[in-house]
NUKE-762667 format. One record per residue (C-alpha): residue number from 1; residue in one letter; x, y, z. Coordinates in steps of 0.05 Angstrom, whole numbers, plus 5000, padded with zeros to 4 digits. Layout:
+------+-------+------+------+------+
: bapa : dokol :   px :   py :   pz :
+------+-------+------+------+------+
:  NUM :     a :    X :    Y :    Z :
...
+------+-------+------+------+------+
//
This chain:
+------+-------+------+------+------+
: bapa : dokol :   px :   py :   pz :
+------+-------+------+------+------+
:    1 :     x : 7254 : 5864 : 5368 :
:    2 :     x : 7189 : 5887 : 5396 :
:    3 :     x : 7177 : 5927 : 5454 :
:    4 :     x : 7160 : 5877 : 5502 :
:    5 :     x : 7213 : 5844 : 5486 :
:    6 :     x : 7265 : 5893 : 5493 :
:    7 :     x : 7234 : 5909 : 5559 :
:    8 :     x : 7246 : 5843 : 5585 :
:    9 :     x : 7320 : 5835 : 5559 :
:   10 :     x : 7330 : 5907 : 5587 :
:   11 :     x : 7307 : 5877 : 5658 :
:   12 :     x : 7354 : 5811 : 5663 :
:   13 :     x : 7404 : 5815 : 5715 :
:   14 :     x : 7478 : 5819 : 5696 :
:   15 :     x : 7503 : 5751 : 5703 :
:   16 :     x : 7580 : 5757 : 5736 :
:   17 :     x : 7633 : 5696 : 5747 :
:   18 :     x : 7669 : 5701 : 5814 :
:   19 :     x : 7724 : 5661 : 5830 :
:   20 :     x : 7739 : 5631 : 5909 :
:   21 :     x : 7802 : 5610 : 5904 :
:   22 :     x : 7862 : 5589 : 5963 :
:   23 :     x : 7896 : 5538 : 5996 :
:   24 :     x : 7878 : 5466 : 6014 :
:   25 :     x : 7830 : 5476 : 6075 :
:   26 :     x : 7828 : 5554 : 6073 :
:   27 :     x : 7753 : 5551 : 6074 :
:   28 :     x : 7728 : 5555 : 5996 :
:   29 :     x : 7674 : 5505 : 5998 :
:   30 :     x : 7646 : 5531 : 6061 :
:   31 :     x : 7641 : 5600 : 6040 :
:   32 :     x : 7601 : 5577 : 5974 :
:   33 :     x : 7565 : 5538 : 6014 :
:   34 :     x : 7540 : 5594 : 6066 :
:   35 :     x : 7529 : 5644 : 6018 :
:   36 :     x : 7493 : 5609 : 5958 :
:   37 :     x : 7413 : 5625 : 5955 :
:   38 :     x : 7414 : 5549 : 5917 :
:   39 :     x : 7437 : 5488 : 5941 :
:   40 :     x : 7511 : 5487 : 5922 :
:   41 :     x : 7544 : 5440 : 5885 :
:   42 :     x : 7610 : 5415 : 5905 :
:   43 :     x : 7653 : 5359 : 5881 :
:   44 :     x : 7683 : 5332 : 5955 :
:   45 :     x : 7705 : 5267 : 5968 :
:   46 :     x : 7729 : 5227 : 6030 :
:   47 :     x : 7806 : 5238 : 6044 :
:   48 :     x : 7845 : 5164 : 6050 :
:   49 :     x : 7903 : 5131 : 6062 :
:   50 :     x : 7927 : 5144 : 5989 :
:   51 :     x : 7931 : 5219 : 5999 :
:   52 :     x : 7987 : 5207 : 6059 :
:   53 :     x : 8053 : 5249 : 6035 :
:   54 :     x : 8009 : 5276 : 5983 :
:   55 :     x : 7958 : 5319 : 6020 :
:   56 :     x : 7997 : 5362 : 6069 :
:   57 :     x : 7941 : 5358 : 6133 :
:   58 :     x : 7988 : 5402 : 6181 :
:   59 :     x : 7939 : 5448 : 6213 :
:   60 :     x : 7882 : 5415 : 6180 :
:   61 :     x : 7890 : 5355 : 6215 :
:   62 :     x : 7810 : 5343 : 6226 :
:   63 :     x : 7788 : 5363 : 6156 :
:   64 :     x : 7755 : 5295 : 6124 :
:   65 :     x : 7739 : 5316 : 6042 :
:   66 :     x : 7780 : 5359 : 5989 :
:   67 :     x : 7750 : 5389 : 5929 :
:   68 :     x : 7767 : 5350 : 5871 :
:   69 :     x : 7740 : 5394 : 5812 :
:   70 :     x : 7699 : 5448 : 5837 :
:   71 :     x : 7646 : 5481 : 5883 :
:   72 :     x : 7597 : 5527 : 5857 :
:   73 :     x : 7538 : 5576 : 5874 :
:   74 :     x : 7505 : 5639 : 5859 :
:   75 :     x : 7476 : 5692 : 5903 :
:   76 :     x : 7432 : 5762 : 5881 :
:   77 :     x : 7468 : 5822 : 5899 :
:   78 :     x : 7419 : 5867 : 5868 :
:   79 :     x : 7361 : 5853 : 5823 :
:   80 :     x : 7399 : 5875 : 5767 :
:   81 :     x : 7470 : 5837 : 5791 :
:   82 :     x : 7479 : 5762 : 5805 :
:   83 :     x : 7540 : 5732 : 5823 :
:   84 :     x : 7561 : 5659 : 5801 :
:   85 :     x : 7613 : 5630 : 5848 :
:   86 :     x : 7661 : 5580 : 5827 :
:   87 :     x : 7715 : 5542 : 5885 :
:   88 :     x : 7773 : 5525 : 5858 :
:   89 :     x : 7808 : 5456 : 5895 :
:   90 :     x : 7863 : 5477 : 5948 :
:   91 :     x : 7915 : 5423 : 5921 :
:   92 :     x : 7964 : 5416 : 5882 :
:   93 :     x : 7943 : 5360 : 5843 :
:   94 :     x : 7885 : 5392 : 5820 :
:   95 :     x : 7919 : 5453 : 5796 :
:   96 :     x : 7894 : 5434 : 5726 :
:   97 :     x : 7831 : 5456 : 5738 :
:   98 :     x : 7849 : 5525 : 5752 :
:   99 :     x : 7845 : 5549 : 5672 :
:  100 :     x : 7780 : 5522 : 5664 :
:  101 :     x : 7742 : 5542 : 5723 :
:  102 :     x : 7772 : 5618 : 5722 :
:  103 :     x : 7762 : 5631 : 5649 :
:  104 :     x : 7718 : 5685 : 5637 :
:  105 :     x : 7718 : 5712 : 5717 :
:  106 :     x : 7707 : 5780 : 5736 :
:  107 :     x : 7747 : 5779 : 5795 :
:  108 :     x : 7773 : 5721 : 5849 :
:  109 :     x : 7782 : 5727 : 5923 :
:  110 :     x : 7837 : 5679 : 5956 :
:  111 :     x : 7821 : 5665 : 6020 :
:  112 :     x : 7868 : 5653 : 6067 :
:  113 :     x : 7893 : 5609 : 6125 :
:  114 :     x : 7932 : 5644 : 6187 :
:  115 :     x : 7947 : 5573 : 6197 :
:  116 :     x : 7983 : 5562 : 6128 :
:  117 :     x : 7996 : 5633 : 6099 :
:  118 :     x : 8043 : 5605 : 6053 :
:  119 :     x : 7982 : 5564 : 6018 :
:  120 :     x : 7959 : 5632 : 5983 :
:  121 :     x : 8022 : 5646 : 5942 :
:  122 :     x : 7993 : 5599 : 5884 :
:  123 :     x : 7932 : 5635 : 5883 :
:  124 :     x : 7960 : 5701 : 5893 :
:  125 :     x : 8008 : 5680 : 5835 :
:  126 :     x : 7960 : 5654 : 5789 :
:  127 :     x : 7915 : 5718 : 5790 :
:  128 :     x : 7979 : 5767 : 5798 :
:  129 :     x : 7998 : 5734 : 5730 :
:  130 :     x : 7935 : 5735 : 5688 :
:  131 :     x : 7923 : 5804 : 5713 :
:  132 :     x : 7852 : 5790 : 5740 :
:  133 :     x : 7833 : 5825 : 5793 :
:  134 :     x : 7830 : 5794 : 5862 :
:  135 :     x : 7825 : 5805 : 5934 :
:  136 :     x : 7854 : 5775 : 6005 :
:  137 :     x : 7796 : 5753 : 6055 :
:  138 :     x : 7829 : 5723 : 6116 :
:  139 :     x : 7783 : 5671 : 6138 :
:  140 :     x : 7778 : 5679 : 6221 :
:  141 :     x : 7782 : 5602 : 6245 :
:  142 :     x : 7772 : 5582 : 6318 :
:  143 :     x : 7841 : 5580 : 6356 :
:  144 :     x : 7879 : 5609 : 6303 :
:  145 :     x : 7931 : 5665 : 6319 :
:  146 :     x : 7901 : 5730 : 6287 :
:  147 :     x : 7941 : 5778 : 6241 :
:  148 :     x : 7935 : 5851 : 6220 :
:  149 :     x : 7925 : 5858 : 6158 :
:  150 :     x : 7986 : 5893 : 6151 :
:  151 :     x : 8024 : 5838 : 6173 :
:  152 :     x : 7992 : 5792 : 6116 :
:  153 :     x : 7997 : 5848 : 6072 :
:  154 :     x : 8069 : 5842 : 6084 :
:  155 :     x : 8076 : 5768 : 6084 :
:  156 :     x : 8043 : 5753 : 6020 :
:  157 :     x : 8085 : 5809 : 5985 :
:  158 :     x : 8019 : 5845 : 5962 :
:  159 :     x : 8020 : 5905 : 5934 :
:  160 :     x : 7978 : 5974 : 5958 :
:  161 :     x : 7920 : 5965 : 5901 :
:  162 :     x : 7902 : 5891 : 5929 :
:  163 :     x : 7851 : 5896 : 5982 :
:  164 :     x : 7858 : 5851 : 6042 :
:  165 :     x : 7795 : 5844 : 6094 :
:  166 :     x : 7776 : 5800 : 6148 :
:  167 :     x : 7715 : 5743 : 6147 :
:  168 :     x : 7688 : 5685 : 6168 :
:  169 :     x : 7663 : 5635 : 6116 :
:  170 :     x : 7608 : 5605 : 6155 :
:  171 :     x : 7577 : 5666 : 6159 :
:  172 :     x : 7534 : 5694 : 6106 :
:  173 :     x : 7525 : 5766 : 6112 :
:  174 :     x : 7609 : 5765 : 6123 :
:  175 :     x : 7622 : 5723 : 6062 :
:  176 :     x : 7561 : 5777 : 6013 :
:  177 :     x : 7612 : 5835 : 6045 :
:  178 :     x : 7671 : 5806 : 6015 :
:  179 :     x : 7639 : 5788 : 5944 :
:  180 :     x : 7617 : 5857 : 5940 :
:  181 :     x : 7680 : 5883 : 5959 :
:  182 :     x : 7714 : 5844 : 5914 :
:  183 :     x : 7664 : 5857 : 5854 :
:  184 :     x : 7675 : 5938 : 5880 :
:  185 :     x : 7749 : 5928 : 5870 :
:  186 :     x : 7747 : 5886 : 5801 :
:  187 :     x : 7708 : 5939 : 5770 :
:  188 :     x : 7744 : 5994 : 5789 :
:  189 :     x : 7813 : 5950 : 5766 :
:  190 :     x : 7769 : 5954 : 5689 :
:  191 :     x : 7749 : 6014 : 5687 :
:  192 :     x : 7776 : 6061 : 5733 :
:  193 :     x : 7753 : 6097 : 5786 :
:  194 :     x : 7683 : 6143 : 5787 :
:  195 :     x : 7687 : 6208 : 5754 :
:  196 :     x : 7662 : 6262 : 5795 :
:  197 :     x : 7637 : 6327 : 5779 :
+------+-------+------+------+------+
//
């Protein structure tokens, strides 16, 4: 390989797979959406009649679309670090898709509901159980009764070594602080914290 060459390949930016996982309505597709530099794509469609006593709308009562298969985005951290960002769909019926969207992800964060709580276990289960590393971000909705973290430390049953932070998914800057967080966390999770001298 020549020089010039090698100088370019030396100067591509590391190419990471995030994962924004959580329950049905937790905020997933907004949070790609407002922190993506391109236009996201997402896979929504209208809710209807069919998904009565299959979608479980308590608490969500106004939302209109679900994720069917996935949302996705990217955003520069650093020149050298981008970060793909892959939704996974908040259902239960679309639970398949988990595998395939997560394979190969760095880390995931599961956002989650104050609302619903109880909608993160899946997540938190899924990632507890394939060992990938993976943080709590509590999404702050409008109205909705707010929690220390403690207490959804406690109530999700999450260990000390899972970080749990507070955001708002419409809101950019919020949204970068908890990808970098969790991209912070899942590399210390690989390979262990800094040695210093």
């Amino acid at each position: 390989m020549d020089s010039a060459r090698s100088e370019q390949v030396r100067r591509m930016p590391t190419a990471v797979k995030i994962v924004i996982a959580g329950g049905f309505g937790a905020g997933k597709t907004t949070m790609v959406s407002s922190v993506s530099e391109t236009v996201p794509l997402r896979t929504e469609e209208t809710l209807t009649g069919r998904g009565v006593g299959v979608d479980d709308l308590a608490g969500v009562e106004n939302k209109s679309t679900t994720t069917v298969a996935m949302d996705f985005g990217r955003i520069t951290i650093r020149r050298d670090l981008v970060l793909y960002l892959f939704g996974t769909p908040g259902q239960e019926r679309f639970w398949f898709m988990w595998d395939d969207v997560t394979l190969g992800a760095l880390g995931a964060v599961v956002l989650a509901d104050t609302r619903r709580l109880t909608d993160c276990f899946p997540s938190v289960d899924y990632f507890e159980r394939r060992g990938t590393p993976f943080i709590v971000a509590v999404n702050c909705f409008d109205g909705a009764r707010r929690y220390d973290l403690d207490e959804v430390r406690i109530a999700l049953s999450l260990g000390p070594s899972v970080p749990v932070t507070m955001c708002d998914a419409r809101d950019r800057s919020s949204a970068k602080e908890v990808l970098i967080k969790l991209a912070q966390h899942a590399m210390h999770q690989r390979v262990g914290p800094a040695v210093t001298s």
